[in-house]
C-alpha positions as CSV (number, residue, x, y, z in Angstrom):
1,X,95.2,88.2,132.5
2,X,95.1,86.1,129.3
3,X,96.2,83.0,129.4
4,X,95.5,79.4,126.8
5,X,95.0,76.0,128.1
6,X,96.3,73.0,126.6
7,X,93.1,70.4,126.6
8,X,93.0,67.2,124.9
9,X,95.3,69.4,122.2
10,X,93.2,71.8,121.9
11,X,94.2,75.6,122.8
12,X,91.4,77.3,124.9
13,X,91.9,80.7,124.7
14,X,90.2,82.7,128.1
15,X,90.1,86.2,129.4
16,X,89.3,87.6,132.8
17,X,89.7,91.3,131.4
18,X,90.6,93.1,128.3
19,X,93.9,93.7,127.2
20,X,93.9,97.1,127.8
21,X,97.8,97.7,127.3
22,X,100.5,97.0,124.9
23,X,102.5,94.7,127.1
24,X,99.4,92.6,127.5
25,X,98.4,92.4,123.9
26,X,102.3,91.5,123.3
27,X,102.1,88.4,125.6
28,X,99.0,87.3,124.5
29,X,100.2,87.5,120.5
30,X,103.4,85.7,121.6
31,X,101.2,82.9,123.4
32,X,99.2,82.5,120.0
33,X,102.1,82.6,118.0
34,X,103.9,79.4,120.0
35,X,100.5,77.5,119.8
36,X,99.9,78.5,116.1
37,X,97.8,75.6,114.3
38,X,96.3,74.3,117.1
39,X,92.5,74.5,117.2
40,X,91.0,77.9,119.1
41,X,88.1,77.5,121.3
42,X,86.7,81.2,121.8
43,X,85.2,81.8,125.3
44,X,82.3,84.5,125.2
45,X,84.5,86.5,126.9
46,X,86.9,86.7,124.2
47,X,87.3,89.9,123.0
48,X,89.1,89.0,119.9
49,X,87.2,86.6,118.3
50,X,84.2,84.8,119.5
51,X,83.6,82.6,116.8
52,X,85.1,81.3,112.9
53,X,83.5,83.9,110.5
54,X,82.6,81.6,107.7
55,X,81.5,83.4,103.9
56,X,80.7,81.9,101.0
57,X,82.2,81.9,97.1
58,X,79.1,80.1,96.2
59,X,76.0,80.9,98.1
60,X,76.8,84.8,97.7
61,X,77.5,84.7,93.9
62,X,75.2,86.3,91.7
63,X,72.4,84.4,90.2
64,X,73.6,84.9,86.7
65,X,77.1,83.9,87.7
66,X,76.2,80.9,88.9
67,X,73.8,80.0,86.1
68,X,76.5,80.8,83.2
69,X,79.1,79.0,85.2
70,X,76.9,75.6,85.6
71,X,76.4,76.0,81.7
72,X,80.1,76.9,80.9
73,X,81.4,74.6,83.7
74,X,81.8,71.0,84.5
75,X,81.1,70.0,88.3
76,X,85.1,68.1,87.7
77,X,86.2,71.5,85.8
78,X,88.1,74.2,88.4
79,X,86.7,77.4,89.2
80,X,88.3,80.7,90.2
81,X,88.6,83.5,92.7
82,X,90.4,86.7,91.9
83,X,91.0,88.6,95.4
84,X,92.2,91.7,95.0
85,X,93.6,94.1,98.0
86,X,93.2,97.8,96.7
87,X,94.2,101.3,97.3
88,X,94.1,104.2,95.0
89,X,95.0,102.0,91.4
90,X,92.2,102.3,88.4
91,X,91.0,98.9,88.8
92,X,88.9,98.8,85.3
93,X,91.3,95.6,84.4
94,X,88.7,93.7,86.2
95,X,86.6,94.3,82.9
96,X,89.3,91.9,81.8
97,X,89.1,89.0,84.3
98,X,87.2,85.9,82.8
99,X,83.0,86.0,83.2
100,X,83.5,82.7,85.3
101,X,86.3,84.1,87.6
102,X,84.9,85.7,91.4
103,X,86.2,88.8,92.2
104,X,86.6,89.8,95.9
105,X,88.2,92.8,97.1
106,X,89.3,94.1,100.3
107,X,89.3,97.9,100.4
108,X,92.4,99.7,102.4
109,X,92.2,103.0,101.3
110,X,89.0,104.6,101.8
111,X,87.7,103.7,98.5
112,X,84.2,101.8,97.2
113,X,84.7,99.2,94.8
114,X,81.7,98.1,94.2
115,X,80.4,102.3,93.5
116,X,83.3,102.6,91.0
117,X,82.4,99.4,88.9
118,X,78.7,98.9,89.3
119,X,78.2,96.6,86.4
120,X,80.9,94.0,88.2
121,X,78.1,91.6,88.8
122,X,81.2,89.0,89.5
123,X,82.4,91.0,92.5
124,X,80.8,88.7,95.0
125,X,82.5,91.1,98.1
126,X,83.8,94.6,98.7
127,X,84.9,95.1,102.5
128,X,85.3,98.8,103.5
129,X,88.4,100.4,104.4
130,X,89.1,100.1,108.1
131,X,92.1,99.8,110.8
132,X,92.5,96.5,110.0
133,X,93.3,96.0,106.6
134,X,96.0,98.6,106.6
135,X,98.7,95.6,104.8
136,X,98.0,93.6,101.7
137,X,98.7,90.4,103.6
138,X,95.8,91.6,106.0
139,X,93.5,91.1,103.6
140,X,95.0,88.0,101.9
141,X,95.4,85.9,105.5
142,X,91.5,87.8,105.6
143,X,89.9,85.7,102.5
144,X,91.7,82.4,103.6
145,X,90.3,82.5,107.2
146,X,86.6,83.6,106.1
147,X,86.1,81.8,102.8
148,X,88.1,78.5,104.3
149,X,85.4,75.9,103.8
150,X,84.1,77.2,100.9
151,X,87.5,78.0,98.5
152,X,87.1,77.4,94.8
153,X,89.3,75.1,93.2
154,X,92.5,77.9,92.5
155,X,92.8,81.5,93.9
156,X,94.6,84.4,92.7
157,X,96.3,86.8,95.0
158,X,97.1,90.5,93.6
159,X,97.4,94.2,94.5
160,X,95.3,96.8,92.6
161,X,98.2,98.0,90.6
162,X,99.8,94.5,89.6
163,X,99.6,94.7,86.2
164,X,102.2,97.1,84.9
165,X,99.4,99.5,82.8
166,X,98.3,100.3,86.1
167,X,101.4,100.5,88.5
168,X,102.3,104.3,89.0
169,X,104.1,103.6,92.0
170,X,107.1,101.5,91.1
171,X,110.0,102.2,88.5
172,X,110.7,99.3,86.2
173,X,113.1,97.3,88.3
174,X,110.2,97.2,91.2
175,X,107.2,96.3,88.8
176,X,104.8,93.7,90.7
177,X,104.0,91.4,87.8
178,X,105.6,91.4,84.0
179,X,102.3,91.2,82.6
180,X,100.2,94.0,80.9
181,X,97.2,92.5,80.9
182,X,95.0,89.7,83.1
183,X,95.4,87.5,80.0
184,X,98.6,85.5,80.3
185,X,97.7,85.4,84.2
186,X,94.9,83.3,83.0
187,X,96.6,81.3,80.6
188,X,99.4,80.3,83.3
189,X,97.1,79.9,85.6
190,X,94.9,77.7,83.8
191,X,98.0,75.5,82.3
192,X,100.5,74.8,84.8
193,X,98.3,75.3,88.3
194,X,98.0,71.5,89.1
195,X,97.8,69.0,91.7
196,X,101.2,68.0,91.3
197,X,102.6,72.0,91.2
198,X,99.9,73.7,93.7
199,X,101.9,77.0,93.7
200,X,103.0,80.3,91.2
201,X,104.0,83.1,91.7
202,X,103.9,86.0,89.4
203,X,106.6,88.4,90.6
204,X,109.2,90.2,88.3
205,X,113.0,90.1,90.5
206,X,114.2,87.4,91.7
207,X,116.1,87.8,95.3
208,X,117.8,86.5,98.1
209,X,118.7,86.5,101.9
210,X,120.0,85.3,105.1
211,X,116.3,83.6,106.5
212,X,115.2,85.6,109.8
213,X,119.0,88.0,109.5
214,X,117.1,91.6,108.6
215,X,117.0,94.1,111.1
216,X,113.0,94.8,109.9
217,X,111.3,91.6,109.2
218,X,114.0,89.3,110.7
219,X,111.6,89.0,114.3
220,X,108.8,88.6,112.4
221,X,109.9,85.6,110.4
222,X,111.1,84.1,113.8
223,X,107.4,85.0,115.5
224,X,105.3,83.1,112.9
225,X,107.8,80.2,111.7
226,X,105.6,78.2,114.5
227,X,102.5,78.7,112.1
228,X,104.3,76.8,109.5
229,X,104.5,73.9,111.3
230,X,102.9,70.4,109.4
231,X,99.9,69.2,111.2
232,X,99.3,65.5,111.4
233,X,95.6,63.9,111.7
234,X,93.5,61.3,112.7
235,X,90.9,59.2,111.1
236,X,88.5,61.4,112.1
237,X,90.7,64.3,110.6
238,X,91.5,65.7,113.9
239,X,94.9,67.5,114.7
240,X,97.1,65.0,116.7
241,X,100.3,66.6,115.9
242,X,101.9,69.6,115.0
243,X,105.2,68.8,113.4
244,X,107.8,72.0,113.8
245,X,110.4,72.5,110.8
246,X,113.7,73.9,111.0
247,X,114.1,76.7,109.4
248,X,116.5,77.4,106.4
249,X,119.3,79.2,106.3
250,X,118.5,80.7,103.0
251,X,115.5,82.2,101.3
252,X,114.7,83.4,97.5
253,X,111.6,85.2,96.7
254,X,110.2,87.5,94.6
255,X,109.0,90.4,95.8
256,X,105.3,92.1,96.5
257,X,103.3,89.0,96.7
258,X,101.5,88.2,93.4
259,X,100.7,84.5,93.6
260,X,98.0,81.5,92.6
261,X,97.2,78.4,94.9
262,X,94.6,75.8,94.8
263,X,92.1,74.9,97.5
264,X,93.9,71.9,99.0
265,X,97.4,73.7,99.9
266,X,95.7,76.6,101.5
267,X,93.4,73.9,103.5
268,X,96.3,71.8,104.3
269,X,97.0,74.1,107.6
270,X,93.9,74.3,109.5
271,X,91.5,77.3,109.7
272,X,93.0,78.4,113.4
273,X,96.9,78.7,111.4
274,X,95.1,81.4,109.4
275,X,93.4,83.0,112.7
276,X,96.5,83.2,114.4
277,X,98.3,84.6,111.5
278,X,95.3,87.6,111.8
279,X,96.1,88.3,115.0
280,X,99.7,89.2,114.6
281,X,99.0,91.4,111.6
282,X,95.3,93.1,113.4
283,X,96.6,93.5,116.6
284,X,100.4,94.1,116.3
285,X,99.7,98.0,116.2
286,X,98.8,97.8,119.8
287,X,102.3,96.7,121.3
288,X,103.9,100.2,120.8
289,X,107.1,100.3,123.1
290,X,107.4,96.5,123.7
291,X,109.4,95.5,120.6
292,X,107.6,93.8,119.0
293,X,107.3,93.5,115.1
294,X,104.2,95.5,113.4
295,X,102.0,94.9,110.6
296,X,104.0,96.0,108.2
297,X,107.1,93.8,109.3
298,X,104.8,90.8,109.7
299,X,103.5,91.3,105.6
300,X,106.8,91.7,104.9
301,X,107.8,88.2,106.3
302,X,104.9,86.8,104.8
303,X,105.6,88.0,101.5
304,X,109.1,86.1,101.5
305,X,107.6,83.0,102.8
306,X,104.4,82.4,101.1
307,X,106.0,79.9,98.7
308,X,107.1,77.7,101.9
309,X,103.8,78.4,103.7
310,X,102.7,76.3,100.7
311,X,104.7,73.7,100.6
312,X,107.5,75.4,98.1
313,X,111.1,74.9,98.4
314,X,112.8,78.1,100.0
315,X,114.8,78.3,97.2
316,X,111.7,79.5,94.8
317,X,111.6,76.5,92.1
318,X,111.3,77.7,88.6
319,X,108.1,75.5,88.5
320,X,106.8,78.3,90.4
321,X,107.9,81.0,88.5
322,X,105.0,82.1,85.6
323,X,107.8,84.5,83.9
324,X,109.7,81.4,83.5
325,X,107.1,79.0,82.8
326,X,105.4,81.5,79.8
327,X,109.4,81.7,78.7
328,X,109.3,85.4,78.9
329,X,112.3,86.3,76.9
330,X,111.6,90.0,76.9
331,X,111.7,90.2,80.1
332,X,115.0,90.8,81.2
333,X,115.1,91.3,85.0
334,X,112.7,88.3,85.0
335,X,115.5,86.0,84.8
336,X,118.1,87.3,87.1
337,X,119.8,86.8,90.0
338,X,119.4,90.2,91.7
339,X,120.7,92.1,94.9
340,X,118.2,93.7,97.7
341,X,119.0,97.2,95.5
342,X,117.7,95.4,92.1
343,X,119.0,97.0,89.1
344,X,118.5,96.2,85.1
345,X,121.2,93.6,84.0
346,X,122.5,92.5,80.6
347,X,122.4,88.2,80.0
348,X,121.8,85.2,82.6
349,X,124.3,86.2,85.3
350,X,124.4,86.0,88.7
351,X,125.0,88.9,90.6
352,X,124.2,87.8,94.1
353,X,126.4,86.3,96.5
354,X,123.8,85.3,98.5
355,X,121.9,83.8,95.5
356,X,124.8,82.3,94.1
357,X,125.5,80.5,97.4
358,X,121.8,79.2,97.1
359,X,122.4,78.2,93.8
């Protein structure tokens, strides 16, 4: 039977046997999820995870890259990563992404980046379709865990189809992003990313809801709200504490996850948070018939809650907002208050309840 042990606060994970049923895996997820943040020690036994898989952004880049960004960079000057989680979109926008922007892309759909755009000399990964990426967030919680120590200064989150040339999915109401092109993703990016505002996101409709009330993400929220706790450290930047939040009553987001953060907020939570958030969303599929929430319910929390993960107000602050902050004026929906069944409306009004008691 699985079971963790609490030493010195550290979480040793151990196994005398495989999980080799549902109600096992369940118990075991729930364990991680109520000692999220705390450091992992992997026994060899472990047939998760027997060690931190560390990649990385600099080692693996091109030669040319790295030469071209030495000459067009300063050491003090930020640096970039694109990732990209992808299905079936055209993806030659990358063409459009920077020289001294990384690209990494995590495959879901049985496709080969890397074969479709040869000449990408900045794609520095491309990770095969498998079981495991099946969810954007997958792949997203993926590149934190993996490239942890080795981040570049901001990173950019998208789906393949998140610029609206190439969204063939989604009517106009459910575009991912306003933009048409990678451009004014750069230029927001590049102007208002900073120390003091670590966080956009680059979402269209703006919504609202009860935190933790829906009937299909609602127990996912409530398993992972222990991940979002605030570790405190020593001198020798050890975990001491982990500090648990209550959580809000209210939450506005915007929906399908677009979103920039730098380096420091993403290594604020220590590498085992972003392990344990894996874990729910990998193994998850294998608790059929012991309710409990699946991968898809578990990307759907995450997508309402990256903005707190990282340190945002639940209320999402127009300092986070790109539309807002690049004064979109022709975007309409951009700049209002919407229900869950978003629809095109005419002026600044609010016609959410639930946003207007947030407001």
């Amino acid at each position: 039977m699985n079971r963790f042990i609490r030493v010195n606060n550290t979480v040793v994970m151990s196994s005398s046997q495989q999980p080799d049923n549902s109600k096992q895996v369940r118990d075991m997820l729930l364990n991680i999820s109520r000692t999220c943040g705390m450091p992992v020690v992997h026994n060899k036994n472990n047939n998760i995870q027997t060690k931190p898989r560390r990649r990385s952004l600099h080692s693996n880049a091109p030669k040319d890259v790295t030469k071209r960004e030495n000459e067009e960079l300063g050491d003090e000057d930020p640096t970039y990563t694109l990732v990209v989680v992808r299905c079936k979109a055209n993806i030659t926008w990358f063409h459009q992404v920077p020289n001294h922007w990384r690209i990494v892309v995590y495959d879901k759909c049985k496709r080969n980046t890397k074969k479709e755009l040869p000449k990408l000399k900045r794609l520095i990964r491309h990770t095969p379709s498998n079981h495991k990426l099946a969810e954007e967030c997958n792949g997203y919680l993926d590149f934190m865990h993996d490239y942890y120590d080795e981040l570049t200064t901001v990173t950019v989150f998208m789906h393949d189809d998140g610029l609206i040339p190439y969204d063939t999915q989604h009517k106009a109401t459910f575009y991912h992003t306003p933009f048409h092109t990678f451009e004014p993703i750069v230029n927001v990016t590049q102007k208002y990313l900073t120390k003091d505002n670590p966080f956009l996101h680059f979402g269209v409709t703006e919504m609202g809801e009860p935190w933790g009330a829906d009937w299909y993400h609602g127990d996912a929220m409530h398993t992972v709200w222990p991940c979002f706790s605030i570790p405190h450290y020593n001198q020798h930047g050890e975990i001491i504490q982990l500090e648990s939040l209550k959580p809000p009553k209210l939450i506005s987001f915007k929906p399908s996850a677009h979103f920039a953060v730098r380096k420091e907020q993403i290594q604020k939570r220590p590498q085992s948070t972003y392990w344990a958030l894996l874990q729910q969303v990998q193994l998850s599929r294998q608790t059929k018939g012991q309710h409990y929430p699946d991968a898809r319910q578990f990307c759907c929390a995450m997508e309402r809650m990256w903005h707190v993960f990282f340190g945002q107000p639940a209320v999402l602050p127009k300092r986070a907002m790109a539309s807002d902050l690049l004064d979109m004026t022709d975007c309409v929906l951009c700049h209002n208050w919407t229900s869950s069944n978003p629809g095109p409306v005419n002026g600044p009004v609010i016609v959410d309840p639930i946003l207007r008691e947030m407001k």
